[in-house]
N, C-alpha and C positions, 0 to 999 in steps of 0.2 A: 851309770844309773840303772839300767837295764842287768847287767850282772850283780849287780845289789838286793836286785828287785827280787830275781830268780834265787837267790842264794836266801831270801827270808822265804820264798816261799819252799825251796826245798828242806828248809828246816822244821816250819811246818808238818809235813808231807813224812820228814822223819822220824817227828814226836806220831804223828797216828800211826804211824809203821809199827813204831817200836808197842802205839796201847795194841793194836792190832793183834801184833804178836804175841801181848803179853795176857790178852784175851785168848786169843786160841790154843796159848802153851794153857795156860788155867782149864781150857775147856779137856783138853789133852790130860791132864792130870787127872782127870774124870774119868774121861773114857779111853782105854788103856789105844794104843795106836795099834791099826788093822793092818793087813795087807791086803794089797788089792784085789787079791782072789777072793777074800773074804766079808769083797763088799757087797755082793748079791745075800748073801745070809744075813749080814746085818742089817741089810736094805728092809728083809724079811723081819728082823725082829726087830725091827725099830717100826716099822710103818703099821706094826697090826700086836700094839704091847696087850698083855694083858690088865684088864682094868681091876683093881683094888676092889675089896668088900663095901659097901657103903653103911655105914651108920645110920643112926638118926641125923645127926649133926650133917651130914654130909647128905644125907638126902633132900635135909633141908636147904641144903645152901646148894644143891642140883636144882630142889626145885626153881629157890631166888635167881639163880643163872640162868636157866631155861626157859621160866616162864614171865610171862609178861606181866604179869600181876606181885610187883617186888611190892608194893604198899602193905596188902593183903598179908604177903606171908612175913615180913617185918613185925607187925603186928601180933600177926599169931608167936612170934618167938618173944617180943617182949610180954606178950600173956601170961605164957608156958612159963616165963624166967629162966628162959633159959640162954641171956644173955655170952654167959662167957662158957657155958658149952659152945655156943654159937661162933665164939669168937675165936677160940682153940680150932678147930677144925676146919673155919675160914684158914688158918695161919697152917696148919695140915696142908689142908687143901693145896692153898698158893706154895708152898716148900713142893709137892708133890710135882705140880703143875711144871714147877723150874727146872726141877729133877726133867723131867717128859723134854722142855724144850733144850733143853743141853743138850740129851740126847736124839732129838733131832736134829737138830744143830752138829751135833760129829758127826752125824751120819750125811749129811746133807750136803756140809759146806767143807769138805777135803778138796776138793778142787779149789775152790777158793783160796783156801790157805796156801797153796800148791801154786794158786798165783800171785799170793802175797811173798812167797818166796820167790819166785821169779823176778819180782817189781823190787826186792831189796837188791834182787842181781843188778838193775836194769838201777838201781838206785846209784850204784858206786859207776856206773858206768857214763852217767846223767850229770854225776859231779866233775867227771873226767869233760866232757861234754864243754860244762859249764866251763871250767875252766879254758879252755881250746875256745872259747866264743870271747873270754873276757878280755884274752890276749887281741882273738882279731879285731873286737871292739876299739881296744885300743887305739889299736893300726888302722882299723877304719877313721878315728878322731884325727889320727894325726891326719890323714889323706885329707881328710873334710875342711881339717883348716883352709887348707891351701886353697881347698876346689870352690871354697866360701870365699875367701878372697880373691880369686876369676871372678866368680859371677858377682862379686860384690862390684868388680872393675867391668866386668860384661854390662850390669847393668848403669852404672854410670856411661858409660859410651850408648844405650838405648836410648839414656833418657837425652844424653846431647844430640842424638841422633833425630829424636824424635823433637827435638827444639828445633833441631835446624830445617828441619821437613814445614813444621809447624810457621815458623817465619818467612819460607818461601811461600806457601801456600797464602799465607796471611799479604807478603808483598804482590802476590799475583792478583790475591784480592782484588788489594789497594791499587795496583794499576789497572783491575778492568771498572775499578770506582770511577778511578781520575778518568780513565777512556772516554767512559759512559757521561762521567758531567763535562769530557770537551765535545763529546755529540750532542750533549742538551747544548751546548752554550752555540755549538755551530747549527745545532736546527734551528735555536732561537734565531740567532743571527739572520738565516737565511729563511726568516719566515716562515720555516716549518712547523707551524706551533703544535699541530697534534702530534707530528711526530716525538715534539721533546714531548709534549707531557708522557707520549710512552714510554720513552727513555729515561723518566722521570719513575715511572711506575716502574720499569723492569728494572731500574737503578735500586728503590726503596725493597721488593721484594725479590731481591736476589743479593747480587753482590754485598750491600752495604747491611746484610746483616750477619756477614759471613765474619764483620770486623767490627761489630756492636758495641765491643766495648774500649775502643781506641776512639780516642781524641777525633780523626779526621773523618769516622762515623757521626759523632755529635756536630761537626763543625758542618758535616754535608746535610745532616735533617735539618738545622737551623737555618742551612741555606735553601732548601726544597721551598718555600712559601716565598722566598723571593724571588725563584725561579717560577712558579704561577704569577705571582701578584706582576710580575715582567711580562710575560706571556698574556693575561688579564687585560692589562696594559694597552699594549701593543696592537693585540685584537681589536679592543676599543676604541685605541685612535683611528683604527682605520677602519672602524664602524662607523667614527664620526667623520672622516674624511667622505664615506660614503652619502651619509646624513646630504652633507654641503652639496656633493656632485647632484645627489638623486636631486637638491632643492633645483637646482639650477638645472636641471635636465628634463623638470616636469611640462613643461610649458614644446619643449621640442617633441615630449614621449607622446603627448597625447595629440597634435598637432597629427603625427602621426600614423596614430592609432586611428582619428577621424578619417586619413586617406587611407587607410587600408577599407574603411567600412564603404571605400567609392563615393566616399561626397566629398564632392572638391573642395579644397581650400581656395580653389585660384579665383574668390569671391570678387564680383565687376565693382568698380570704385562707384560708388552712387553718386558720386555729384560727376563726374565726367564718362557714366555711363551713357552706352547708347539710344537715342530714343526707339522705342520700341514703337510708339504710336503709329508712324509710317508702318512699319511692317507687319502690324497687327490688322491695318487697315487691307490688307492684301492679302491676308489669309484667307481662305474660302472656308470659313467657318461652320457649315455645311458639310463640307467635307471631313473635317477636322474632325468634329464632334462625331458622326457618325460612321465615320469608316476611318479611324485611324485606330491602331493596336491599344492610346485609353481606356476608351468606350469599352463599358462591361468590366476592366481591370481595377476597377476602386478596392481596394483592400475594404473587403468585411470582415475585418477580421475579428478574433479573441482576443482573451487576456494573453495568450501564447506569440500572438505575431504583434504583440504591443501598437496596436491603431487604436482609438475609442472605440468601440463596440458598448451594446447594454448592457448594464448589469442588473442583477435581479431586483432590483430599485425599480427600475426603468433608468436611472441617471446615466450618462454617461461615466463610462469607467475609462479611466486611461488604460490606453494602451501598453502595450509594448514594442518596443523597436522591432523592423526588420532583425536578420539574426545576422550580425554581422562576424566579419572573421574574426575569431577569438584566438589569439596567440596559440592556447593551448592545440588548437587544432591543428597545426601545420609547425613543426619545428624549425623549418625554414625561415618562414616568417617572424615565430617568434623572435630566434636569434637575431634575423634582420631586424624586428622591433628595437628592441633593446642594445644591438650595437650601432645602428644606427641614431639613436638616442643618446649611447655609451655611458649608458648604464651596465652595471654588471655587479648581480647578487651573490657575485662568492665573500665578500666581507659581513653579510649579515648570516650566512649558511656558516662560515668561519665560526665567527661569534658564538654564536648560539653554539655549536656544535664543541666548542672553547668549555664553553658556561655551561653547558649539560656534561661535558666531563669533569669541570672542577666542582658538579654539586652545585651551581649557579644559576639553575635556567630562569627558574622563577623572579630572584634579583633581574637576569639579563630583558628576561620579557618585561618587568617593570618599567625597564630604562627603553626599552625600545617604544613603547607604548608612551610613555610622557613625553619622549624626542618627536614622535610621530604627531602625536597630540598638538603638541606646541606648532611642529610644522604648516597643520592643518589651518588652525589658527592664521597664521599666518597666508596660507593658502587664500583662504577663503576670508583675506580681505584684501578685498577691491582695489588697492592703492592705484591711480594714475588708469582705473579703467572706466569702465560705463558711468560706473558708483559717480564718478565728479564732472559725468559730460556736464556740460550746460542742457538748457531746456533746445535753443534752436538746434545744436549738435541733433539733442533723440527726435525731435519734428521732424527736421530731414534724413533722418535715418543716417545718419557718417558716424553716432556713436557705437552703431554696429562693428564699426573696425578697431574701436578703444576696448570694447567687451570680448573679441574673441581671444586675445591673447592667455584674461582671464579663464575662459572656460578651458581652456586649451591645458592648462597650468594643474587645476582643479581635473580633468580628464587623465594626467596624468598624474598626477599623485594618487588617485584612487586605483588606476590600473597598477601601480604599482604595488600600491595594498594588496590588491586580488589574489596579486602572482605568489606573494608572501606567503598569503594565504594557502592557498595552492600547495607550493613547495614548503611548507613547515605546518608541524605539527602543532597548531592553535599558538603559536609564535604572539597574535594577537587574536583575540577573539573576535568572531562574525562580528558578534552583536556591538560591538564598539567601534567597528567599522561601517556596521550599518546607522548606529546613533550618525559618527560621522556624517554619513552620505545623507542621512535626513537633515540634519543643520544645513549641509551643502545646499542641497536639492531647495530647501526653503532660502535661502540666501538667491537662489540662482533664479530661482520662481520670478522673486520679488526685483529684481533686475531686469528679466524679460519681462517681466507685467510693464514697469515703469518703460520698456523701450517700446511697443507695441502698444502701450495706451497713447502715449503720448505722441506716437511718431504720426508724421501730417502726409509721409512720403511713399506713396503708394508702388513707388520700385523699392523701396526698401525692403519690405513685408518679406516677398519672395525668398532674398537673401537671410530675412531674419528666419522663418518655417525651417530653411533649409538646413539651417545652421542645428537650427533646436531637434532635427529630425538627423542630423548627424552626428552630435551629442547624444541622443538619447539612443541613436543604435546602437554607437560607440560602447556605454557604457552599460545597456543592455547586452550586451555581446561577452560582458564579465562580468555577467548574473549580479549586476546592481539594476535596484527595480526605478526604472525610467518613466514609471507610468504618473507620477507628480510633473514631470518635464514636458509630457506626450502632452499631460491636459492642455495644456495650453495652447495646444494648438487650435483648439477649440473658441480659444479669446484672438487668435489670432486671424483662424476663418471670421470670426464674425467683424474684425480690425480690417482685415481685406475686404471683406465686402462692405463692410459702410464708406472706407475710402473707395471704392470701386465704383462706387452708386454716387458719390460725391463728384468723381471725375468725369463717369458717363454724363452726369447733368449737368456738368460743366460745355462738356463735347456735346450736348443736344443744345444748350444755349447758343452755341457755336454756330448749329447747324442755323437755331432759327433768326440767328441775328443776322447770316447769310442767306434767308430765304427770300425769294421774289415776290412770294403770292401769285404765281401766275400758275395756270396748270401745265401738267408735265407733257413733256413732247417726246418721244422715244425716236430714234431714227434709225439706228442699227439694231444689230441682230446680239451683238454683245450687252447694250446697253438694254437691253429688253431682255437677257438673260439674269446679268447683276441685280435689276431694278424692279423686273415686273414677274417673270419667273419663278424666282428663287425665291420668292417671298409671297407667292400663291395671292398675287395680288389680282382683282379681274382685267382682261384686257379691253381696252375700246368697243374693237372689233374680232369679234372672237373669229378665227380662219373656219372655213368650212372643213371638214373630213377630206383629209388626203393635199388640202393645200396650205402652202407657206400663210405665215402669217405677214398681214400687210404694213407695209413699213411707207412713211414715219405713222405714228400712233398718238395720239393724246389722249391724255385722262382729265378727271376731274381734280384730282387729287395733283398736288405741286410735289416736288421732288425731296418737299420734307419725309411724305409719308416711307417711301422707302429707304431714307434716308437713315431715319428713326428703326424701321427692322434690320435695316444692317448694324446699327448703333448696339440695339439688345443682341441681336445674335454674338455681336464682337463681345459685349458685357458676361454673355453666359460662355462665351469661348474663354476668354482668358478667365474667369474665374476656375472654370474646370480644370482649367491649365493650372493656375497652382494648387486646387484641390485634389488634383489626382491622384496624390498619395495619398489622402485621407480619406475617412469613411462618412458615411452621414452628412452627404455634400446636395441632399436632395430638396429637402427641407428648405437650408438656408440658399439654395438657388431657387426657390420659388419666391422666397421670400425679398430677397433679392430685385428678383425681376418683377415682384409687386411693385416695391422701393420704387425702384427706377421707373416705371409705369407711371406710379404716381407724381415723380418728380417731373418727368416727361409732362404731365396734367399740371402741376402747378407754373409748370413755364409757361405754357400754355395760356391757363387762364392771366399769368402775367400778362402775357402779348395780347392777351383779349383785352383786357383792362387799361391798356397803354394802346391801344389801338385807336389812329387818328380818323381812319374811314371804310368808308364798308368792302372796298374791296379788299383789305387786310381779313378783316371778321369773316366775311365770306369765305373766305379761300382758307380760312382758318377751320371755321364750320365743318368743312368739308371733310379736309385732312383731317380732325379731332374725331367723323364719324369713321373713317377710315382707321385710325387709330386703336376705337373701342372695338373694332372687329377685331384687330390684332390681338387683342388681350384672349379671345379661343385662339388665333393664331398659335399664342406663343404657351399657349395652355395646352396644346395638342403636341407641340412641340418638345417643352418637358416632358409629357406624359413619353412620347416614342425616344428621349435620352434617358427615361428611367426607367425604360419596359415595364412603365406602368406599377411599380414597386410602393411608389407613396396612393396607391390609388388616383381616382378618378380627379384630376389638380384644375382648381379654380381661382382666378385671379380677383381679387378685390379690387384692384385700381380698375375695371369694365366699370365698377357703379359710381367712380369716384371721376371718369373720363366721361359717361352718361347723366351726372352732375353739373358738366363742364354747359355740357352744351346748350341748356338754356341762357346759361350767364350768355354765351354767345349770340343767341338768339336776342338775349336784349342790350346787348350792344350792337346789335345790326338797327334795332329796333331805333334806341337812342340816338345812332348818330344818324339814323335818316332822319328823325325827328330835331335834331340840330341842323340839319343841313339844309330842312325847309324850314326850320325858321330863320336861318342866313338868308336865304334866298325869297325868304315870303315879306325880311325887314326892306326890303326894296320898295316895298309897296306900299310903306309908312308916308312914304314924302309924294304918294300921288294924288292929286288934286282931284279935290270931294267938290269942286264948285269950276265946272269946266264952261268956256262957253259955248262949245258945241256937243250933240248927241254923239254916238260912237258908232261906226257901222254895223250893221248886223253882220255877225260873225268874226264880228274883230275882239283881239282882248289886248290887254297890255302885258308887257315884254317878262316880268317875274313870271306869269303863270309857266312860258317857253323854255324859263329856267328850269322849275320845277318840272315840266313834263321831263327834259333833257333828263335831269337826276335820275326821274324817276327810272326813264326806261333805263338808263345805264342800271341801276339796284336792281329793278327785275332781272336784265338777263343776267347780271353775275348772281343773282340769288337762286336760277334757274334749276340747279343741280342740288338743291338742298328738297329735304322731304315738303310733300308738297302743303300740309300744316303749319310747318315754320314759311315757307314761302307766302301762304293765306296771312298767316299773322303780322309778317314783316308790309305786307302789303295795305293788311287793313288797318295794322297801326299808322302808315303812311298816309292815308286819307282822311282819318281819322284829324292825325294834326294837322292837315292842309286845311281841314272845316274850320279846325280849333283856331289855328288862324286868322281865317276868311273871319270868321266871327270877331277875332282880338281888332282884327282892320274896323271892319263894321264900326266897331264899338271905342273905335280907337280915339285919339287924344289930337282931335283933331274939330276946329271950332265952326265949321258951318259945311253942312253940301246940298246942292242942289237935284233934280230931277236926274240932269246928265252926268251925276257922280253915280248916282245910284245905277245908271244904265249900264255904264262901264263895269259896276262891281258884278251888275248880274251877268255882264258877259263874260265875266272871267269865272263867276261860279258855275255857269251855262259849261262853258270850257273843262270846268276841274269836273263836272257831273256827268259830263259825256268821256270824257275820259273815264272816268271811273268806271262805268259799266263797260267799259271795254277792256278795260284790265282788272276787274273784279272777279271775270269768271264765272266760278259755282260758289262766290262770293256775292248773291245776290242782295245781301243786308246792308251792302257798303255804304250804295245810297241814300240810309239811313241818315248818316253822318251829316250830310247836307242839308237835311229835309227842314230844321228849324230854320236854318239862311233861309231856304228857299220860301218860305212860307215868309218870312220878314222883308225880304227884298220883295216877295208880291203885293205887302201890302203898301209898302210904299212905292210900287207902279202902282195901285189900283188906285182906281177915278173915285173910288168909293171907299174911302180908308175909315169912313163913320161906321162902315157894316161890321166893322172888330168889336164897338163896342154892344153888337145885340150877340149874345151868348147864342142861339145857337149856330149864327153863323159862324164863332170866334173857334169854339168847340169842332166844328166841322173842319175848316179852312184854316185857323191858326191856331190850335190845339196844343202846339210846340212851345208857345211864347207866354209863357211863365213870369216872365218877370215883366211886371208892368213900370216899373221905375224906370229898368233899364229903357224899355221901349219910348217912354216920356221924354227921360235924358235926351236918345236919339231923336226923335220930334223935334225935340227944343232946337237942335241945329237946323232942322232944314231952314233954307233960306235959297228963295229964289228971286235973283237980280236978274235976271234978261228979262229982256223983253216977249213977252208970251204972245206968239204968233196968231193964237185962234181963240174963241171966248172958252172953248171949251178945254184949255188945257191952263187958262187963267183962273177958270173953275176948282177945278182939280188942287191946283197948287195953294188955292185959297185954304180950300178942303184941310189940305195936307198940314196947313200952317195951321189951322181953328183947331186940328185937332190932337 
């Protein structure tokens, strides 16, 4: 093909050879052929010819050649007409012109020609050429076949070559495929789950897309989502295995967690606890309160140390827990927590960690959140605890032991929460943890409300504070807010103290139903310290400067009165005692030891009211005025345990015990006044019609009684102020008259001279007594003065002078009632014998009138 090619074009190449030449031999015929020396001459006349005459005609068409304006001179020639002049001499012209370039053209292009000769040499030589290339063409064909058929077989051996590269590579693939899914299947196996799913990942972007479009590529991706939904799986159950464990583990977690915050669990069994009453009685309460490390330690606290403190209400605000040890703080403990619990959060960190690689967390947190939910639920019902004591169970405080199991359970499931919280990333939200713990916390209120309203057991209380005050650290300590828990203890102080105030009154009934009435006798140096000492009571006999005080000692006051300050002191001891962890303990021990003051005053007036004789009342008196001094006692006493912080502290039971003691005053009153009339009915059945006078200075046997009384009732009334001793005295004579007069006047059907003698010796008796136990009682004698004046006029010989007014006005000015006085007239009757005219006289008198 290639020598075909070239032979059409040298044929070519041959026809312009040959115009070529047939062109230069024609120009040759022109211009005769030079020699070479004669080409500088013709160089010379060819390159500088001489130029022809010009015509018109030819001037013209110099001008149309030369100048720019061919329109113009066009024009002027078709004017002129001189058309085909014009046209001749163009044709002149051009024959001229051709002539000039031939003969530069010979002159010019002899070399040329010179090399057209050479190039027809170089032509036969080209053909030789040609030829000499057609053969080797040939020979190269034949060569090529062959070398075409090598490489035709070179390249099939490439391409088997590169088959068989390409199926190794492919198998090597496919066994680091199969490797990689016997490593998923052995990490699954062995619980490795993240591991497979990376093996899962570096399986889908590496190897198995190296064999994308083989069969066991499609057969491995159809299997990758049962290799997660396995894994998925897997993880799950042992989320839910954890589920069960954490449920059953709650109740040991937080049990726990309460001993790490140092409040005991090893709570005293209430019904076979110790009586503490003995050993409460043997404190030196004194001591206690004012020099023991308590005192001055009340938590004031803030909303930060969780105790009640004020909030800017003024209300109390709960508190917050001591800070108790929070797992987070110490990794020891935590771990301790929790495997001692054996609990252990790698199944839920699993999980999650599962489910935020396969794109699930959101699903996974759903599920954990409804599982937990449910639990709670569960949690926080009560079954088999407080929620079903009976009523006696919470009175005596035992269902305190059915309740902490609960809390304990509930204390754990939320620490658990915390920790969750803690180590994951909003796993579950605060705020659905904190809804939680407010259901909880209102659940758990309303349980210790109902155990602490109801409870009757005043050793209980203690156990139950502590409990609530070890819960709430507990759970303050894993920033849940404890301060709905804390309040309560506020219902519980004031629970403590009504039953405290209930028991002390109980124990002062005690006292006084064991008391003698007698007054107290001191005889040692110890019992005068316990009794009259320590209770800044006054002594007898005070010791002069520099000496002993004198022993034995007696007071006025009976052994109730220091009985009684040891009773309050013991009251404000043990209440401090279990208030010491709380704040705002000031207040309700004032109030308190009002309480109890006053109960202390209603026994009292009880025993007044029930009191059969005066020397109860008396000595009752006495002690009650003793008592109302206690009340600044125990008011000074507060003031120097609160360093004076409530201000200057006053007790309201001083007006409610300074109430008392009239009541007292007129039961001394009363039962003296019952006692002479016991003692004055004696004198009903004595004979108004005697047959003999009575001697001067004699009386009959009642008045002896009545003195006896009497003086017994002064000297025990001796020690009482000396107002109430005037009143108790005057009321006494008072109804000795009222008496004397009910006799007089009495129901009795006749008397004589010598009845009446008798009655005035006995009133002579009760009228000389009187002014000698009256005192600065000089009005006493008052009482007597109407007897007196009636009983004279029946001695007087002259009983007609009553009826002239101004003798009656003068001398019986007392005797008001004239019926009464008729009535009595009407009895006299005198049957003896009347010894002399003039006392026959008399009794005439007596009778007419």
């Amino acid at each position: 093909a290639v020598v075909s090619t070239q032979s059409t074009g040298d044929c070519d190449d041959a026809h312009n050879m040959n115009t070529i030449k047939l062109d230069v031999h024609k120009s040759s015929a022109v211009q005769p052929n030079n020699n070479s020396n004669n080409n500088a001459t013709l160089s010379k006349s060819v390159s500088k010819p001489t130029p022809p005459p010009l015509s018109t005609a030819d001037s013209v068409l110099t001008t149309l050649v030369e100048s720019e304006h061919l329109g113009p001179a066009l024009r002027s020639v078709f004017e002129g007409g001189k058309e085909n002049e014009t046209i001749d001499a163009l044709k002149g012209y051009a024959a001229r012109r051709v002539s000039e370039i031939e003969d530069i053209c010979g002159f010019h292009y002899q070399e040329f020609i010179h090399s057209v000769d050479e190039l027809l040499g170089v032509r036969s030589d080209a053909s030789l050429l040609r030829d000499n290339i057609r053969d080797l063409n040939d020979d190269l064909q034949d060569s090529g076949k062959q070398i075409l058929s090598k490489a035709e077989e070179l390249q099939s051996y490439h391409r088997l070559r590169r088959n068989i590269l390409l199926a190794q590579e492919t198998i090597q693939s496919c066994q680091r495929v199969t490797l990689l899914c016997q490593r998923v299947n052995e990490a699954i196996e062995q619980r490795e789950f993240y591991n497979a799913l990376r093996l899962i990942d570096q399986l889908i972007r590496g190897p198995l897309r190296r064999i994308q479009g083989f069969q066991l590529a499609r057969y491995i991706e159809a299997y990758v989502p049962i290799w997660k939904g396995r894994i998925r799986k897997l993880v799950t159950d042992e989320f839910n295995d954890w589920l069960v464990n954490v449920r059953a583990s709650n109740l040991k977690l937080g049990k726990l967690a309460m001993t790490q915050t140092k409040i005991s669990d090893e709570y005293v069994n209430i019904e076979n606890g110790v009586d503490e009453d003995e050993k409460d009685k043997a404190v030196d309460w004194d001591e206690f309160l004012f020099n023991t490390p308590w005192h001055g330690q009340q938590h004031k606290v803030d909303s930060s140390q969780n105790i009640p403190a004020k909030g800017s209400n003024g209300k109390e605000k709960s508190p917050p827990p001591k800070k108790a040890q929070k797992p987070t703080e110490s990794t020891d403990r935590q771990i301790n927590l929790f495997e001692e619990a054996k609990i252990d959060f790698t199944p839920v960190y699993r999980c999650l960690h599962i489910h935020e690689t396969l794109d699930l967390r959101e699903e996974f947190q759903n599920y954990y959140r409804d599982n937990r939910k449910l639990q709670a639920n569960l949690v926080l019902q009560p079954v088999g605890s407080g929620a079903s004591s009976s009523k006696t169970e919470i009175a005596n405080g035992t269902a305190l032991e059915s309740i902490k199991p609960y809390f304990f359970e509930i204390s754990g499931f939320f620490i658990v929460e915390e920790t969750v919280l803690e180590t994951t990333d909003n796993l579950i939200p605060r705020t659905i943890v904190e809804s939680l713990w407010e259901f909880a916390v209102t659940k758990l209120k309303s349980l210790l409300q109902e155990q602490f309203t109801y409870c009757s057991n005043l050793k209980a209380l203690p156990y139950v504070k502590e409990f609530i005050l070890g819960f709430a650290q507990t759970m303050g300590g894993y920033s849940y807010d404890s301060n709905p828990i804390l309040s309560l203890l506020e219902g519980i102080k004031d629970k403590y103290l009504e039953l405290n105030i209930e028991k002390f009154s109980k124990d002062f009934s005690k006292i006084l139903e064991q008391e003698n009435y007698a007054p107290l006798t001191v005889t040692t140096e110890e019992e005068l310290r316990l009794l009259i000492t320590s209770n800044k009571l006054p002594l007898a006999n005070p010791p002069k400067k520099g000496q002993s005080t004198d022993l034995p000692q007696s007071f006025e006051f009976s052994l109730l009165v220091p009985s009684t300050y040891s009773l309050v002191k013991r009251f404000i001891g043990t209440f401090c005692r279990f208030a010491s962890d709380l704040s705002d303990i000031d207040e309700p021990l004032r109030r308190g030891v009002d309480l109890l003051l006053k109960q202390v005053n209603q026994a009292i007036v009880h025993s007044i009211e029930s009191a059969r004789n005066i020397p109860q009342v008396a000595q009752t008196f006495i002690n009650l005025i003793h008592l109302t001094n206690s009340c600044d006692y125990f008011a000074d006493y507060l003031d120097r345990l609160n360093h004076g912080r409530s201000g200057r502290i006053k007790l309201s039971s001083k007006k409610a015990l300074e109430s008392t003691q009239p009541l007292g005053e007129r039961k001394m009153i009363d039962l003296a006044e019952r006692k002479i009339d016991d003692l004055m009915e004696t004198a009903l059945n004595s004979n108004w019609a005697p047959d003999y006078n009575p001697e001067p200075g004699t009386w009959r046997d009642y008045t002896m009684d009545v003195q006896m009384f009497l003086e017994t009732t002064f000297s025990l009334i001796s020690p009482l102020p000396l107002l109430v001793r005037e009143r108790v005295i005057s009321r006494s004579f008072k109804r000795i008259s009222e008496c004397m007069r009910s006799l007089l006047f009495g129901d009795f059907k006749k008397f004589n001279f010598a009845g009446i003698q008798h009655f005035n010796n006995d009133l002579k008796f009760f009228e000389s007594y009187c002014r000698t136990k009256g005192g600065s009682l000089s009005n006493m004698e008052a009482f007597f003065s109407e007897l007196r004046q009636l009983v004279d006029l029946l001695l007087s010989n002259n009983p007609e002078e009553y009826l002239d007014p101004k003798i009656r006005n003068r001398s019986y000015n007392l005797n008001k009632n004239n019926a009464e006085l008729v009535a009595l007239l009407a009895k006299y009757k005198e049957e003896r014998k009347t010894p002399t005219k003039e006392l026959k006289l008399r009794h005439k008198k007596v009778a007419d009138f």
